[in-house]
FITI-410219 format. One record per residue (C-alpha): residue in one letter; x, z, y. Coordinates in steps of 0.02 Angstrom, whole numbers, plus 32768, in hexadecimal, padded with zeros to 4 digits. Layout:
AXZY
...
This chain:
X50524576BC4F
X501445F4BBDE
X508E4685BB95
X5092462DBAE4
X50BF457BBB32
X513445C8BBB1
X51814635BB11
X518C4584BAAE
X51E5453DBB28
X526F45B5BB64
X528A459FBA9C
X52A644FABA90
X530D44FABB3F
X5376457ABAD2
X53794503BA41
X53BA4489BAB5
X543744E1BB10
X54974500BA7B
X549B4458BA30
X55414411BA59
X55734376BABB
X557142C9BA59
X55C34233BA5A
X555641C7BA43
X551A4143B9C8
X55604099BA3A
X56064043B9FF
X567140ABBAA1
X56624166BA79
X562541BFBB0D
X566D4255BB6F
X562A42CCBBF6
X569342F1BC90
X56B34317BD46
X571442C1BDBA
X577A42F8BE4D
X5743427ABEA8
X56974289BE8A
X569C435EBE71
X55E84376BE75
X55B042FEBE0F
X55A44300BD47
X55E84245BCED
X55BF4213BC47
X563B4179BC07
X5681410FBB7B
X570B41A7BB65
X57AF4107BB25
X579E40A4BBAC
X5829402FBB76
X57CC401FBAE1
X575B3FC5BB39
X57B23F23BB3A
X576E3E9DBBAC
X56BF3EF4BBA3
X56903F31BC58
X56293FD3BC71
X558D3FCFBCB9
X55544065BD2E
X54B340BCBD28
X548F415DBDA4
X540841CEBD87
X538D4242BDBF
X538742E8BD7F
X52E24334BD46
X528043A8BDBD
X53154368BE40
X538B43EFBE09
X543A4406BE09
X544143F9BD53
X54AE4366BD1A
X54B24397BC67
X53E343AEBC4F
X53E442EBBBF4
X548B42F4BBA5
X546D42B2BB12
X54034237BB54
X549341FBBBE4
X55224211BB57
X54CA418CBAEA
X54B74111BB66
X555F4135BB98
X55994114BAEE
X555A405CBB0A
X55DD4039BB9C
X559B407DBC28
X55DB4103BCAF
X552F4187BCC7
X552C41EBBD62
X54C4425EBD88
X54DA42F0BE33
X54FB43A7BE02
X555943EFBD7B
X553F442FBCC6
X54CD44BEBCE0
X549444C3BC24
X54EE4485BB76
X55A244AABB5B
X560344C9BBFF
X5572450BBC4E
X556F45C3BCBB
X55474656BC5C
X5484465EBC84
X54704706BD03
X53EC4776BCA6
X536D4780BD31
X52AB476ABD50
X528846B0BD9F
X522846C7BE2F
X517D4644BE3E
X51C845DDBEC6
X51784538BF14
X51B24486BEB6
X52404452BF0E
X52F143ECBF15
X539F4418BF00
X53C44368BEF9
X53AB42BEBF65
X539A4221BF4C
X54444206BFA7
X54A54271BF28
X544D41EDBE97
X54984164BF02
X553E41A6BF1D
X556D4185BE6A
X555640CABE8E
X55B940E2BF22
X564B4154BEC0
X565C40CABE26
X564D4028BE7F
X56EF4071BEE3
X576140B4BE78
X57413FF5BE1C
X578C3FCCBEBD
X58044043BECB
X58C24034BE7C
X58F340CCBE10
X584C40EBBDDB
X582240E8BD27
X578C4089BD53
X57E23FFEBDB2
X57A13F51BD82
X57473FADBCF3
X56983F9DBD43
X56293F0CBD4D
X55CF3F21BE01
X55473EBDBDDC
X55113F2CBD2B
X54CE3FC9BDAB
X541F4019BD76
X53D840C3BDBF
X536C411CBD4A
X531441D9BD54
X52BA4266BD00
X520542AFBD52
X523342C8BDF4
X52D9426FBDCC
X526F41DCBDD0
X523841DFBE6F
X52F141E9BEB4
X530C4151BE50
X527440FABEA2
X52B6412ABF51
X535840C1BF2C
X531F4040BECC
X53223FCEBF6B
X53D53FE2BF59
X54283F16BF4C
X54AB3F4FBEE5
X541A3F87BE5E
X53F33F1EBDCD
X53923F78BD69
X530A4008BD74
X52DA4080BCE8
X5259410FBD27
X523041A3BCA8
X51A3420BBC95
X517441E4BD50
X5117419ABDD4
X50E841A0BE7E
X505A4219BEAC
X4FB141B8BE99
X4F5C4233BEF7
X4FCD421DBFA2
X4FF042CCBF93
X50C04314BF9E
X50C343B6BF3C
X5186439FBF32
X51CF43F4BFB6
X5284438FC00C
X522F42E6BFAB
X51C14279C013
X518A41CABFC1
X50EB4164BFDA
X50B040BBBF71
X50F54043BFDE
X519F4078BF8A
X517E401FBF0B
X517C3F7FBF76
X523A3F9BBF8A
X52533F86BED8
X52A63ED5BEB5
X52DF3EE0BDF0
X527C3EDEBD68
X52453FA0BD4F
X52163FFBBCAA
X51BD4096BCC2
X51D54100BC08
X513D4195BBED
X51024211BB93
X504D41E7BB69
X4FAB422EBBA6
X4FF142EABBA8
X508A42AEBC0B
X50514310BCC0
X50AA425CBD05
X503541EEBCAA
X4FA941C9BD2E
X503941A9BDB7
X50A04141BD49
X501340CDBD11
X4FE740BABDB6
X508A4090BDF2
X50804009BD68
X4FDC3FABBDAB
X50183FAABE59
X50B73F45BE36
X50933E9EBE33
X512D3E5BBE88
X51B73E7EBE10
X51B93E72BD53
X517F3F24BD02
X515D3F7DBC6F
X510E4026BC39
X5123405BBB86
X50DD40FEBB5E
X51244174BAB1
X5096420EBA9F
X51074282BABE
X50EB42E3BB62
X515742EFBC10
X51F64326BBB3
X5206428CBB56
X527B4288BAC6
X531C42BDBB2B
X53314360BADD
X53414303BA1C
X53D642BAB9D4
X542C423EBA38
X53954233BABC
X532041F4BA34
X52AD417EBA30
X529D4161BAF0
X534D4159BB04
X534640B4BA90
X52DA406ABB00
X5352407FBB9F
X53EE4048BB2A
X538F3FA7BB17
X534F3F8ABBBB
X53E53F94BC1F
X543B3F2ABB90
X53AB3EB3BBAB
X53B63EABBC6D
X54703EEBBC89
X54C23E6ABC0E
X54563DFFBBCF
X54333E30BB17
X53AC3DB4BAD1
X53913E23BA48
X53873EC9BAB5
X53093E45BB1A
X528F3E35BA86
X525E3EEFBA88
X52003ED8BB1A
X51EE3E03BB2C
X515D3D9BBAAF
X50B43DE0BA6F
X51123E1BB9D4
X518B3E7ABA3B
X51E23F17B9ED
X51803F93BA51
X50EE3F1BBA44
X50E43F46B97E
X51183FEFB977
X50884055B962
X50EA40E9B99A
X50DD409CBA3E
X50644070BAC8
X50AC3FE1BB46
X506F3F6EBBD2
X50BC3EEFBC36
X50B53E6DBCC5
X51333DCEBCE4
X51973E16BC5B
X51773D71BBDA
């Protein structure tokens, strides 16, 4: 990274910082929140449960870019799909936004790419909400639908997804910015994943990049031609490996992931059409570059 882009970016991660949590634009206005029950762990949720209704939440965990401990790096992005009726996990806590840790004024040191979170932490969300559905007292109880569960992730993030999208209990599979390493190499220290992951995948999976500059691209793409078992879809916004998280509500990625998991979660025919038919939503909008198998 050179000192101008490095300069740019600690500016926008500044920007970012001090934009303030958001409800969302769905019908159930969203909340962030910790649970004692879940203490290391960051939830996003409809914030009136009761006003709800008869409308069961759907769950969604997800992976955190770079694998970090940062729950609140997407939280616009996890409020607004929140906002739609779902509960968002995802492992750590707020380390940036509002309620974050004063930042300690020190040097970072060049360290090797590595975890502070696992795959099993991404899965323990499914574990925490699918139990207190079960579980009397809980303001979740009966609330959840167990069969509306997706597992979704950021970079790195992704990967963890990948690694438990075996899961049974998983319905649907949303992978950002990511891929499995084409080359066979593991930079990621803690993270070990091969292609034959992908093998364990049994839902249809949308894989959501960045375009040509996205560092993800030639993994994710690759990813894409080697599934051939399961419905998938890549659709591709020029925007590089950050996506669109960092805008308003999650922008225009965040869109995408609303519809999908309407589309696969519940059902939506109309969420359905902006991926199914040759005139497809995504199919038309020039902003957008999208492939797909077994999806029509």
């Amino acid at each position: 990274m050179t000192p101008k882009a490095g300069m740019n970016m600690r500016s926008a991660n500044a920007a970012y910082d001090a934009m303030p949590d958001t409800k969302g634009t769905g019908p159930y206005a969203a909340v962030k929140l910790t649970d004692p029950r879940l203490p290391k762990h960051l939830i996003y949720r409809p914030a009136d449960l009761k006003g709800l209704g008869a409308q069961k939440l759907g769950v969604m965990v997800w992976g955190n870019g770079g694998c970090s401990d940062d729950a609140a790096s997407v939280r616009l992005h996890l409020s607004e799909i929140a906002s739609y009726g779902y509960i968002v996990i995802a492992p750590g806590r707020a380390l940036t936004g509002p309620g974050a840790p004063p930042k300690q004024n020190t040097q970072a040191s060049v360290a090797p790419l590595g975890i502070t979170t696992t795959s099993a932490q991404v899965s323990a969300g499914i574990d925490w909400a699918l139990a207190e559905n079960n579980r009397r007292g809980s303001a979740y109880y009966h609330r959840v639908d167990p069969k509306m569960v997706a597992v979704s992730g950021h970079s790195c993030g992704g990967l963890q997804a990948l690694q438990i999208s075996g899961d049974p209990r998983v319905r649907a599979v949303i992978i950002h910015n990511s891929g499995v390493f084409k080359d066979g190499t593991n930079p990621i220290k803690g993270l070990t994943i091969v292609k034959s992951a992908l093998l364990h995948l049994h839902t249809p999976v949308l894989y959501v990049m960045g375009g040509p500059s996205d560092i993800a691209w030639p993994n994710g793409n690759d990813d894409f031609d080697r599934i051939d078992h399961v419905p998938a879809a890549i659709a591709s916004l020029d925007v590089g490996h950050g996506g669109t998280f960092h805008e308003a509500n999650g922008g225009k990625v965040t869109q995408v992931d609303v519809a999908w998991l309407a589309w696969q979660l519940r059902g939506d025919g109309a969420a359905a059409h902006r991926f199914q038919g040759t005139d497809c939503g995504l199919c038309t909008d020039p902003a957008w570059t999208f492939r797909k198998k077994r999806i029509d």
